[in-house]
C-alpha positions in Angstrom: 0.0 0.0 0.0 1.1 3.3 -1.0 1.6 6.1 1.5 -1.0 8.0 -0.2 -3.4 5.3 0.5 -5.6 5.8 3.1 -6.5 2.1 4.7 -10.2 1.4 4.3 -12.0 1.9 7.7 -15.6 0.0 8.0 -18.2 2.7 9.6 -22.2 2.1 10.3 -21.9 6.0 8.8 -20.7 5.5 5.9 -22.8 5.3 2.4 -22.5 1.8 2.1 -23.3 1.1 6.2 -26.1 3.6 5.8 -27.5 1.8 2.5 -27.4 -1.7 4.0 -28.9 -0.8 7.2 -31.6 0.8 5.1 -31.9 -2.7 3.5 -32.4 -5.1 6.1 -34.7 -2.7 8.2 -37.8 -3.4 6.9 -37.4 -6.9 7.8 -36.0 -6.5 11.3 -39.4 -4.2 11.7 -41.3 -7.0 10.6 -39.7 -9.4 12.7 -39.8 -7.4 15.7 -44.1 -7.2 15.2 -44.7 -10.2 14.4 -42.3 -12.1 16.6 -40.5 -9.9 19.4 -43.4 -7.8 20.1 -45.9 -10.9 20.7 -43.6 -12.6 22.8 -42.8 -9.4 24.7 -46.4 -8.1 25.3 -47.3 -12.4 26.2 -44.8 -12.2 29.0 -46.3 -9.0 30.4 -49.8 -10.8 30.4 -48.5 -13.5 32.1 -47.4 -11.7 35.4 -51.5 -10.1 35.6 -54.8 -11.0 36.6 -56.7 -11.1 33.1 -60.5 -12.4 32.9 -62.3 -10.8 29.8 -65.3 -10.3 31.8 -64.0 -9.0 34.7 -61.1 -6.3 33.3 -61.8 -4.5 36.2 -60.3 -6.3 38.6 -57.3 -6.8 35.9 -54.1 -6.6 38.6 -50.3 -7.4 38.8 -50.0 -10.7 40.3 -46.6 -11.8 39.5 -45.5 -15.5 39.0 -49.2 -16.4 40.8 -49.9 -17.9 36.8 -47.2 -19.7 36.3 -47.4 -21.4 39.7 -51.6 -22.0 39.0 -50.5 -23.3 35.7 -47.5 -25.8 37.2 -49.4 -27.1 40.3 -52.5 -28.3 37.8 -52.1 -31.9 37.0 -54.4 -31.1 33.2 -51.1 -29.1 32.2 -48.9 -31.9 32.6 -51.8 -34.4 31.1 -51.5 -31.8 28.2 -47.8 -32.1 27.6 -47.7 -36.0 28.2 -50.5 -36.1 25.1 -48.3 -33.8 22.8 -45.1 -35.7 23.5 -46.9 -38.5 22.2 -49.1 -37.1 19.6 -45.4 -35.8 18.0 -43.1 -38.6 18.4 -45.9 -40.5 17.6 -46.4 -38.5 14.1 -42.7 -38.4 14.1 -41.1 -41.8 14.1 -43.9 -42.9 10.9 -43.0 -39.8 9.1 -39.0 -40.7 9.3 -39.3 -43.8 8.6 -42.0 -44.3 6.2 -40.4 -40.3 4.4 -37.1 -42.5 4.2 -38.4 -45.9 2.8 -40.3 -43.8 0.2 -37.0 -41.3 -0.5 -35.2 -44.4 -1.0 -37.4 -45.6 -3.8 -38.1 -42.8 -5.3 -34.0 -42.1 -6.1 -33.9 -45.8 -7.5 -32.1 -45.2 -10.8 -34.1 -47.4 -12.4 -37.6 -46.1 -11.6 -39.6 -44.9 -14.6 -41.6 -41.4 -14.6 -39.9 -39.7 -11.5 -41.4 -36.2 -12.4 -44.4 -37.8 -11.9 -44.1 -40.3 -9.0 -42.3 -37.4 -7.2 -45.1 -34.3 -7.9 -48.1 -37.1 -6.8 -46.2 -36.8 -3.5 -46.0 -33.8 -3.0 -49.5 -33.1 -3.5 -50.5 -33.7 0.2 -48.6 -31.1 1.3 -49.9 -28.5 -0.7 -53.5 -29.2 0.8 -54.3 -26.7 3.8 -54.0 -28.8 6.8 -57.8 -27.1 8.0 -59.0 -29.3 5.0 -57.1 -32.1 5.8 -58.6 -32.2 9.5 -62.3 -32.0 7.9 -61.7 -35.0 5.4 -60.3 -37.2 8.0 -63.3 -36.2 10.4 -66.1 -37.2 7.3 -63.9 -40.7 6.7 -64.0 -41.8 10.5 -67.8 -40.2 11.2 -69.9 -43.0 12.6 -72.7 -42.3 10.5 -71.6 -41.2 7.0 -67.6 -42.3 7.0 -66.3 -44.4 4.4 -63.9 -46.1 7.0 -66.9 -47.7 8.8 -68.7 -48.3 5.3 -65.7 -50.4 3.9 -65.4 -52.4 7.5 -69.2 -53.1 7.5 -69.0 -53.9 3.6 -66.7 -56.9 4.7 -68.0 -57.9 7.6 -65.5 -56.7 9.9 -67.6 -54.6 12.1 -71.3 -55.1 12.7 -72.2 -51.8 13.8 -70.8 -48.1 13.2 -67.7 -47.4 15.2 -68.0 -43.3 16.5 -64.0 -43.5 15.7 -63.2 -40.2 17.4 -65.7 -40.2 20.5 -63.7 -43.2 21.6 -60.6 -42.0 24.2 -58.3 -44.6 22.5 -59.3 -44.1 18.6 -59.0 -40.2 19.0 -55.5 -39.8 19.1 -54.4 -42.6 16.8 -56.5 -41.4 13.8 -55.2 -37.8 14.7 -51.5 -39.3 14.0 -52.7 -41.1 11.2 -53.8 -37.3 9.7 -50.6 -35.7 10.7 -48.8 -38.3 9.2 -50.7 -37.8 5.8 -50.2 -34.3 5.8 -46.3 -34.1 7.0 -45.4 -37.3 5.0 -44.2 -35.2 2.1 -41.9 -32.7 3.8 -39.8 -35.2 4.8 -39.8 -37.6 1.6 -38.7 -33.9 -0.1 -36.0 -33.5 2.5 -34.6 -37.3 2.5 -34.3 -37.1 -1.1 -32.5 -33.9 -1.5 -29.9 -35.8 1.0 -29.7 -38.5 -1.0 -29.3 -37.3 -4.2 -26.4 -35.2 -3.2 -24.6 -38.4 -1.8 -22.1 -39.3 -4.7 -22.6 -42.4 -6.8 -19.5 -42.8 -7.0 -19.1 -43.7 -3.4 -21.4 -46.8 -4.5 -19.6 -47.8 -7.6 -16.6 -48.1 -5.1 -18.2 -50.1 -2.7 -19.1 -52.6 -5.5 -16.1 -52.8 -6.8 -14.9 -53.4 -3.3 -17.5 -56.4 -3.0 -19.8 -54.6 -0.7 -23.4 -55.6 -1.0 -26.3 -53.2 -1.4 -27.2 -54.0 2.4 -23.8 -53.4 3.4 -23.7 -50.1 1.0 -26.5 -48.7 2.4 -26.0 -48.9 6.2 -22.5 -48.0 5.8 -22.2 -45.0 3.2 -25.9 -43.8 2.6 -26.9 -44.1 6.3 -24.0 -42.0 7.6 -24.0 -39.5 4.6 -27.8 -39.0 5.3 -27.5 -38.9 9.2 -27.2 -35.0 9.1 -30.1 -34.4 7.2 -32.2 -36.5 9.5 -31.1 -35.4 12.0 -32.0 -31.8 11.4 -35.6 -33.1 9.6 -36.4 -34.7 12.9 -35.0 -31.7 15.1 -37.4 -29.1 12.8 -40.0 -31.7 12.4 -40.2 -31.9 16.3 -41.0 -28.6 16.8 -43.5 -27.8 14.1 -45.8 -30.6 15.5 -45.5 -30.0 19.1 -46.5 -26.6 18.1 -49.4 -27.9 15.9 -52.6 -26.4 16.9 -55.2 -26.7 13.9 -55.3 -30.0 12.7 -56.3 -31.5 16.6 -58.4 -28.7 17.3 -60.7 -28.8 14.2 -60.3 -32.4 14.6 -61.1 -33.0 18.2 -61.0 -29.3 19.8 -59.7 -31.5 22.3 -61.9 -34.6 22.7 -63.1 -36.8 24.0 -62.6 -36.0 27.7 -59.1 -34.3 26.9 -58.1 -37.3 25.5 -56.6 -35.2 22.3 -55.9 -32.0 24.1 -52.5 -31.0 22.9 -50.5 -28.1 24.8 -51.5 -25.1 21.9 -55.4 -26.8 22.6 -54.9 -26.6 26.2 -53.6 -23.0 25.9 -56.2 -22.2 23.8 -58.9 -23.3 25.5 -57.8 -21.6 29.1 -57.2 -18.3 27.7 -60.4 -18.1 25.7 -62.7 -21.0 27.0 -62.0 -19.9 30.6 -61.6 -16.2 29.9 -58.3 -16.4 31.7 -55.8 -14.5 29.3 -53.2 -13.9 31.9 -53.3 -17.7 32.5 -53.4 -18.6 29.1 -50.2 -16.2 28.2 -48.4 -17.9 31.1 -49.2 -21.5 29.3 -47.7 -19.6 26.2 -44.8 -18.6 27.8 -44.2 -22.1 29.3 -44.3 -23.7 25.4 -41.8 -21.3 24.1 -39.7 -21.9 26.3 -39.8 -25.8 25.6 -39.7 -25.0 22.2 -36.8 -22.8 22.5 -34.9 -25.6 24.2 -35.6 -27.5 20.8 -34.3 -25.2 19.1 -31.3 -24.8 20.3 -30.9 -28.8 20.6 -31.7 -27.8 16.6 -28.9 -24.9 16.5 -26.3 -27.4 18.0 -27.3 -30.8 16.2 -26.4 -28.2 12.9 -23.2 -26.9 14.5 -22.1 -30.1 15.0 -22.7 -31.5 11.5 -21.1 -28.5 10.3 -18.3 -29.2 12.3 -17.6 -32.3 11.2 -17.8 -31.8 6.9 
């Protein structure tokens, strides 16, 4: 550098800070609205006394919500049921996403444009449609699940599918399944497309079987990428709210009633917003946890390519 060079010195008030911040500021206002803000004005709710019908009395109470909230056994009933409800929608998705990934990249399938769009397909149905299809096929009167079984013979009445405790929450997977099926068939196959076939030629060559191929160059290649689908999947469905609600709203008895449902149906149901907020609060800071099992999971992978 010559002496008459002056070294370039970054500044936020320079043109080029002053045009970049001007840039990325409508979307940090946006974010901030629809995401800071919420949160922010949720936590504030959560420390008062809040009944719709009585904002009168509307007081600061503190951590009187969260305690209410903790010390009532339906809260922890509500969590047990969404654990379940997601790694039950979970685990089927994974596995059955893989198994169908894996075909689907089989060089020698014919019409993948085609085989590939007809999956996607369920994805792009709005999940409040999905719930209302899947209540008609299980209704006890009209359903065509309980026309088929009494067609063969298996059943010799209507079953009311979903006013039955156990039935509820098992058709409810069997809906989430449907509808999150195709997100992670997309994702699997991305992975394993990008997995050289050369890695596989090698492998033959060597005297490797497909068997021995697969769980010991596409498994491992592909572990990132499930990992992170499970980590993002986990927290989209714990966080599900209209599929069981349209569904269920809840039922029968609670046997359905997810977290979001249970949030839902305290703050609005009950009139208790304060309470409700609290409950809120309580789920983002689970799904923050997941998240940030999510941010290190990626770290790691990152890491290690």
């Amino acid at each position: 550098m010559s002496q008459t060079e002056k070294p370039y010195k970054r500044s936020f008030f320079n043109r080029e800070g002053i045009e970049g911040t001007l840039l990325y500021a409508p979307s940090l206002i946006i974010i901030f609205f629809i995401v800071f803000y919420p949160i922010g004005f949720a936590t504030k709710m959560s420390t008062y006394y809040y009944h719709l019908v009585r904002l009168k009395d509307t007081q600061f109470i503190g951590l009187e919500n969260y305690f209410r909230i903790l010390s009532d056994p339906n809260f922890w009933g509500s969590l047990k049921r969404g654990f379940f409800f997601t790694f039950g929608s979970l685990i089927p998705q994974m596995v059955i996403g893989l198994a169908i990934a894996q075909l689907l990249n089989h060089p020698r399938l014919k019409f993948k444009t085609l085989w590939r769009g007809l999956v996607i397909m369920p994805w792009l149905v709005p999940t409040v449609t999905v719930a209302i299809v899947f209540k008609w096929m299980f209704n006890d009167i009209y359903g065509i699940v309980n026309h088929g079984l009494l067609s063969m013979g298996l059943i010799q009445e209507a079953i009311p599918w979903l006013a039955l405790e156990d039935a509820a929450m098992g058709i409810l997977i069997v809906a989430n399944v449907w509808r999150g099926l195709p997100l992670m068939i997309t994702m699997f196959l991305a992975g394993l497309q990008g997995i050289p076939s050369e890695l596989h030629e090698a492998a033959r060559v060597d005297g490797a079987s497909r068997i021995q191929s697969y769980f010991r160059i596409t498994l491992p290649l592909l572990l990132p990428v499930v990992m992170i689908a499970g980590v993002l999947r986990t927290i989209w469905i714990f966080n599900f709210y209209d599929l069981p609600w349209v569904m269920t709203r809840g039922g029968p008895s609670g046997a359905t009633e997810t977290p979001p449902v249970y949030a839902y149906l305290r703050a609005f149901s009950g009139y208790r917003l304060g309470e409700g907020s609290a409950i809120t609060i309580l789920l983002f800071l689970i799904l923050l946890a997941f998240a940030l099992l999510y941010f290190k999971v990626r770290k790691r992978f990152s890491d290690e390519e």
